[in-house]
C-alpha positions in Angstrom: 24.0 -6.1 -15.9 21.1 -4.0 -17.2 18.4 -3.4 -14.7 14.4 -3.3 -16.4 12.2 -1.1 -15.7 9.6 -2.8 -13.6 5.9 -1.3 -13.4 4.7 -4.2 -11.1 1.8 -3.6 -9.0 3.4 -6.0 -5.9 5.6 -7.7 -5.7 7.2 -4.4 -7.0 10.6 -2.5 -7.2 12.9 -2.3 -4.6 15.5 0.5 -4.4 19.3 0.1 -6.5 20.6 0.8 -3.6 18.7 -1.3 -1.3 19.2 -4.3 -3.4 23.2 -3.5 -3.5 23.7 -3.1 -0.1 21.6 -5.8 0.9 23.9 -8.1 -1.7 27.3 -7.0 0.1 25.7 -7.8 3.5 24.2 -10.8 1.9 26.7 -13.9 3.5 28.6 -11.7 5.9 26.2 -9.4 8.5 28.3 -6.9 9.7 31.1 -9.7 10.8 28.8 -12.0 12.0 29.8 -14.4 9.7 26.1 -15.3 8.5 23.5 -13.8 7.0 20.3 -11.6 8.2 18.7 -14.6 6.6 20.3 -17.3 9.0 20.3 -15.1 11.9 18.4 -15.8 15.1 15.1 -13.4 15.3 16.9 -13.6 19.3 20.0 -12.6 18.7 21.3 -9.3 19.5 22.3 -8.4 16.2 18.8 -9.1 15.2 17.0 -7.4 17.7 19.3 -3.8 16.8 18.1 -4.2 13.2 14.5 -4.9 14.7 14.3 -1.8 16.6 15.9 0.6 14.1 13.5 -0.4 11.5 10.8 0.5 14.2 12.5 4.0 15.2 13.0 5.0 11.6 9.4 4.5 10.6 8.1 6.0 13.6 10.2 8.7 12.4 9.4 8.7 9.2 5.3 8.6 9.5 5.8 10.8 12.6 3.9 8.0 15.1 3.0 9.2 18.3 4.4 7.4 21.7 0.2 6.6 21.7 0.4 4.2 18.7 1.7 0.8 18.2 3.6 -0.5 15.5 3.4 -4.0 14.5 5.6 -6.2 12.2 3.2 -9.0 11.2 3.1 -12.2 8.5 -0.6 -12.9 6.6 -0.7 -10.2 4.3 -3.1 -7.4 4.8 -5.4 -9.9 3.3 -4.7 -11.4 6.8 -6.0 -7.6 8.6 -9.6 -8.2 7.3 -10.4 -10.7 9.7 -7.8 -9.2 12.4 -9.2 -5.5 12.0 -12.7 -7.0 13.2 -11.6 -9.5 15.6 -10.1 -6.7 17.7 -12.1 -3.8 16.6 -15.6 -4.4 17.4 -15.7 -5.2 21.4 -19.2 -5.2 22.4 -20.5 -3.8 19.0 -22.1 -6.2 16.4 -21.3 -4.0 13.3 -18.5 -1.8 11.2 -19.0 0.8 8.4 -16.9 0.1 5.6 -16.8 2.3 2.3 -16.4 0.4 -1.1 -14.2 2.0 -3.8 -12.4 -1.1 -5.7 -11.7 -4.4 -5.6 -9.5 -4.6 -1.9 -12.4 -3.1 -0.2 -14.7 -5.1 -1.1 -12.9 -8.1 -0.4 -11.9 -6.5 2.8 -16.0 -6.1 3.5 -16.7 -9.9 2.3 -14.4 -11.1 4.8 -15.9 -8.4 7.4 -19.2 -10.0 6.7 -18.1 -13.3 8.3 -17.6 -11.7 11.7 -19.7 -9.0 12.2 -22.8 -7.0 10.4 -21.3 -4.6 7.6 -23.0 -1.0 6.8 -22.0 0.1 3.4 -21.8 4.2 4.3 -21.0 4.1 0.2 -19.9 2.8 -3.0 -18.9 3.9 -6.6 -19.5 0.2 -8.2 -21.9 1.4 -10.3 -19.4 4.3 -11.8 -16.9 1.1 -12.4 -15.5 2.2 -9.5 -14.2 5.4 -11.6 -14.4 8.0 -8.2 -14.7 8.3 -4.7 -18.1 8.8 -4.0 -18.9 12.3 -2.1 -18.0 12.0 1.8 -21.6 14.2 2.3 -23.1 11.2 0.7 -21.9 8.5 2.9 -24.7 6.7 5.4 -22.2 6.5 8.6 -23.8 4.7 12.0 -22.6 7.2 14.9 -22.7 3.6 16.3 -20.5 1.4 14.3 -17.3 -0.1 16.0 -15.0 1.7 13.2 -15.2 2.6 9.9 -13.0 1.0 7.0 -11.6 2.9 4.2 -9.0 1.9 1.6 -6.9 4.5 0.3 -5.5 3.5 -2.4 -7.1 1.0 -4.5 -4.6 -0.9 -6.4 -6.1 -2.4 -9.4 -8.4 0.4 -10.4 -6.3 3.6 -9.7 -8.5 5.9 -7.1 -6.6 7.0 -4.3 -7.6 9.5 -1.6 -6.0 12.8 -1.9 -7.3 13.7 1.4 -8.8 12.2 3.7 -11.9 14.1 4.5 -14.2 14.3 7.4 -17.4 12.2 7.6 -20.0 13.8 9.8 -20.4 13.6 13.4 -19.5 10.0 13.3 -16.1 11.3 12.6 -15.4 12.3 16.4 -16.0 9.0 17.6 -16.0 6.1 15.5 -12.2 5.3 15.0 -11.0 5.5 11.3 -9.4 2.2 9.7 -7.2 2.7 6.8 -5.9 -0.1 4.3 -2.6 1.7 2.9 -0.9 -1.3 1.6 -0.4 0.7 -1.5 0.4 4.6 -1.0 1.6 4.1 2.5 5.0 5.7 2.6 4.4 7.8 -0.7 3.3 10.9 1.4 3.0 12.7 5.0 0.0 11.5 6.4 -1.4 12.6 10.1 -1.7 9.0 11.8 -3.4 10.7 14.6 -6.6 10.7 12.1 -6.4 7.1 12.4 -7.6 4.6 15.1 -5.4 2.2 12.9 -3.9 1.6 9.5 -2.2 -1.6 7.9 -0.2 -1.8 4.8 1.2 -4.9 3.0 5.0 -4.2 2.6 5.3 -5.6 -1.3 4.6 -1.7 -2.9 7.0 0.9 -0.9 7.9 -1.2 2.1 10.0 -4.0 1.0 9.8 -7.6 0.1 6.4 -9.6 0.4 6.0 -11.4 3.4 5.7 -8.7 5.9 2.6 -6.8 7.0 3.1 -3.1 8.8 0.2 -2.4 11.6 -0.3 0.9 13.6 -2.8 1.0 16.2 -3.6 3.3 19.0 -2.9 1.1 21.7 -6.6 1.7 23.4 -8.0 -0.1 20.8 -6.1 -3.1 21.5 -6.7 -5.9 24.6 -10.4 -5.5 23.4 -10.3 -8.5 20.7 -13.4 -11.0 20.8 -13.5 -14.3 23.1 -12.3 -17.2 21.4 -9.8 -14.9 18.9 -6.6 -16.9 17.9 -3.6 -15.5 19.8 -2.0 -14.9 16.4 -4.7 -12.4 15.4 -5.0 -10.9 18.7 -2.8 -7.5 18.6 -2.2 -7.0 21.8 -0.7 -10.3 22.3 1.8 -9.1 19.5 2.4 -6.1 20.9 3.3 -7.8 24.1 5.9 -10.0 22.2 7.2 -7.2 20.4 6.2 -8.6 16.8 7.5 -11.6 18.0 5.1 -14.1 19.2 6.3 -16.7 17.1 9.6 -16.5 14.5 8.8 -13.2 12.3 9.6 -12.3 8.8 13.1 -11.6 9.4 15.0 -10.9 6.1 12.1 -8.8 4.8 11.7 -6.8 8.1 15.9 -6.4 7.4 15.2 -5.3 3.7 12.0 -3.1 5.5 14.7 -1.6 7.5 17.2 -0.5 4.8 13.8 1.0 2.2 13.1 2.9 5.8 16.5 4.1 5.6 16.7 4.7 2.1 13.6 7.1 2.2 15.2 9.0 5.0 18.2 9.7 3.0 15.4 10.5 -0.3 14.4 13.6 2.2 11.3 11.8 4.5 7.8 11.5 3.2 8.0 15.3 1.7 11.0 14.3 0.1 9.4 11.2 -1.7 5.9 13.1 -2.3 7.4 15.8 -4.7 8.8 13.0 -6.8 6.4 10.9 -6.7 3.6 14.0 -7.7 6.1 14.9 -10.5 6.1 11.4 -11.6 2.6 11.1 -11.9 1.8 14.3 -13.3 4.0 13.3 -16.3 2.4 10.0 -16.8 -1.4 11.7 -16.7 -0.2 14.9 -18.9 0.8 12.5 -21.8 -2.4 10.5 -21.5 -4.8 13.5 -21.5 -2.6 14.9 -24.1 -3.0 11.6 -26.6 -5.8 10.7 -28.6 -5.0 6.6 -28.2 -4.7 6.9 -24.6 -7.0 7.3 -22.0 -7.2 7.2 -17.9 -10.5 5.7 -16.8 -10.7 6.9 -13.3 -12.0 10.7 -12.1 -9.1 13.6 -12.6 -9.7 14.6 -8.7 -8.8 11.1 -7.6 -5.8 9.8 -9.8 -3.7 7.7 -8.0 0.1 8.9 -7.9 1.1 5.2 -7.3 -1.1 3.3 -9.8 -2.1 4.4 -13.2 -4.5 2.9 -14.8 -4.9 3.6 -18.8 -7.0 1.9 -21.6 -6.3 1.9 -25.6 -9.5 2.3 -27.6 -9.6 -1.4 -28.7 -8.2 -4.1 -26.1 -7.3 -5.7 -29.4 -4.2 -3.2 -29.6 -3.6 -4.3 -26.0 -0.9 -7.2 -27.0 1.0 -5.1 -29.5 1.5 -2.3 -26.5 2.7 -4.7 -24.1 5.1 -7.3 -26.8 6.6 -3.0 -28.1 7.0 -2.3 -23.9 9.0 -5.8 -23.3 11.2 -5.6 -25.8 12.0 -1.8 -24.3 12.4 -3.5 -20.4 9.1 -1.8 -19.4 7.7 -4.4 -17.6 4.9 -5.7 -15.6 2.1 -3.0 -17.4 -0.4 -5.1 -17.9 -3.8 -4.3 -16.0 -5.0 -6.3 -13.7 -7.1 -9.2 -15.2 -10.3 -8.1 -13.8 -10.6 -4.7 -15.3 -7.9 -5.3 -18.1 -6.2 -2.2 -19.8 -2.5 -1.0 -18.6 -1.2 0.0 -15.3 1.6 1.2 -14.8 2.6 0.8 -10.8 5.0 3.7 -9.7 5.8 3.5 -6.7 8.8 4.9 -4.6 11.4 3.0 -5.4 10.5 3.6 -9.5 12.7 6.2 -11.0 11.9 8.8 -12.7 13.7 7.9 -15.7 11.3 4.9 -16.1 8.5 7.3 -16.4 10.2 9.2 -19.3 10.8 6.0 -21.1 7.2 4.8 -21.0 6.2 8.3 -21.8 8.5 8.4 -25.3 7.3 4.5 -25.7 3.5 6.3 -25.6 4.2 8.5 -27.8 5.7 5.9 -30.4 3.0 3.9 -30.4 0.7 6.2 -31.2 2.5 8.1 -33.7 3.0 4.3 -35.6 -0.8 3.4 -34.3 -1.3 6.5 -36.8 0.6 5.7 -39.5 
């Protein structure tokens, strides 16, 4: 069987060898006779796979016994409404900085429940930048601030994560990570909380990964559903009602798998060396371009454009018929994007790259 190379932005690629082993374990669980699938979310057997998923990302993002970690359903789509529900206690308003298309859906749904500062926005470079932390109108007084750090669709990812004024000391720091979380060390002690859909470097769709310092939770607003209340999930241990089992399984084994890649550090080098392939051929062509700011790339989705969109169909048909798949950009900016995430080898980079560098040559010709 011959595996494509798949550039998907989420759903996305899964490890080779998480995918094998979870296929040998598939009907038979460690002699259980059933699989992870079938398995009671009660059951003993369960509740080991449960809590080494939990201790090898704690491990592995280095969370402090001060945190909690949450294995949720809903999407992060889901943590828009949740983050403000829980968040905001006696305070009637959140800052919330837009750099793409998940944060500002994350501040439409924000403005349902609360009032929403804007501290900044790069819509009218077509979202091509991060605009200047110095720049950014924080409220000392706002129940948290809102940040995503990797936007998906258009390619801008904070490379660090800077300091924002006073504001900074006391207003707690809310990250969506849905998309670089896991790519790289990050200091979650920066954060009052971060969530991160598992569909990019986690595992599977279906699962939702939330960490919170736990004095930010039991503070949720009167009348807040149970099921978006985090402290009552914490409380159940992620298991309020039946969870996401078989993806928080195939969570478990990707956590395991990155471990054995070397950690976070481990990952980072390959996934910077990845990247810095796929950007050196496009600032080194004169068909290709990036659209987004050098000092803000994102090494997990890279975005490209060809001069005329009408070449756009002839790049993707040439790609296909190579197993490069999924590099179509995203319908509302258009252009290519190629998603390389962990699990993406680096072959598949050097095969896009020599595919590039046919196309232009024959664009040429």
């Amino acid at each position: 069987m011959s595996r494509a190379f798949n550039f998907s932005a989420g759903p996305a690629a899964l490890p080779t060898e998480v995918l094998e082993q979870a296929r040998a374990e598939l009907l038979d669980y460690h002699g259980t006779g059933m699989s992870v699938m079938e398995m009671s979310h009660r059951s003993a057997e369960f509740i080991d796979i449960a809590e080494r998923a939990e201790a090898d990302l704690i491990e592995l993002l280095d969370v402090p016994d001060d945190y909690q970690l949450l294995f949720l359903q809903g999407g992060a789509t889901t943590q828009f409404a949740m983050v403000p529900l829980n968040l905001l206690g006696d305070k009637s308003s959140a800052d919330y900085l837009n750099t793409g298309s998940w944060s500002a859906k994350a501040i439409k749904e924000a403005r349902r429940l609360c009032s929403v500062n804007v501290v900044g926005s790069s819509e009218a470079d077509n979202f091509d930048r991060i605009p200047d932390p110095a720049s950014w109108s924080c409220d000392p007084d706002a129940a948290y601030l809102h940040i995503c750090s990797n936007e998906t669709i258009g390619g801008v990812q904070f490379q660090e994560f800077p300091e924002f004024g006073p504001s900074s000391e006391t207003v707690p720091l809310v990250a969506d990570m849905s998309s670089d979380i896991l790519s790289r060390p990050i200091d979650v002690r920066r954060f009052g909380l971060i969530y991160a859909g598992a569909q990019k470097n986690i595992g599977p769709a279906g699962l939702t990964v939330v960490i919170v310092d736990k004095a930010l939770m039991g503070h949720a607003r009167p009348g807040t559903p149970s099921m978006l209340d985090y402290a009552v999930h914490a409380a159940a241990g992620s298991m309020s009602n039946t969870p996401p089992t078989y993806a928080w399984y195939l969570a478990g084994l990707v956590f395991g798998w990155l471990k054995a890649q070397g950690g976070l550090a481990g990952i980072e080098l390959r996934n910077r060396r990845k990247a810095a392939k796929l950007y050196d051929a496009i600032d080194a062509s004169n068909l290709f371009q990036s659209p987004v700011a050098s000092d803000v790339r994102s090494t997990m989705n890279v975005t490209f454009t060809l001069p005329d969109a009408e070449m756009d169909g002839a790049f993707l048909a040439g790609a296909g018929q190579r197993g490069l798949l999924n590099l179509k950009g995203h319908r509302s900016v258009g252009g290519m994007r190629a998603s390389i995430y962990n699990a993406v080898p680096e072959a598949a980079i050097d095969a896009l790259v020599d595919y590039m560098g046919e196309f232009e040559k024959d664009s040429q010709s």
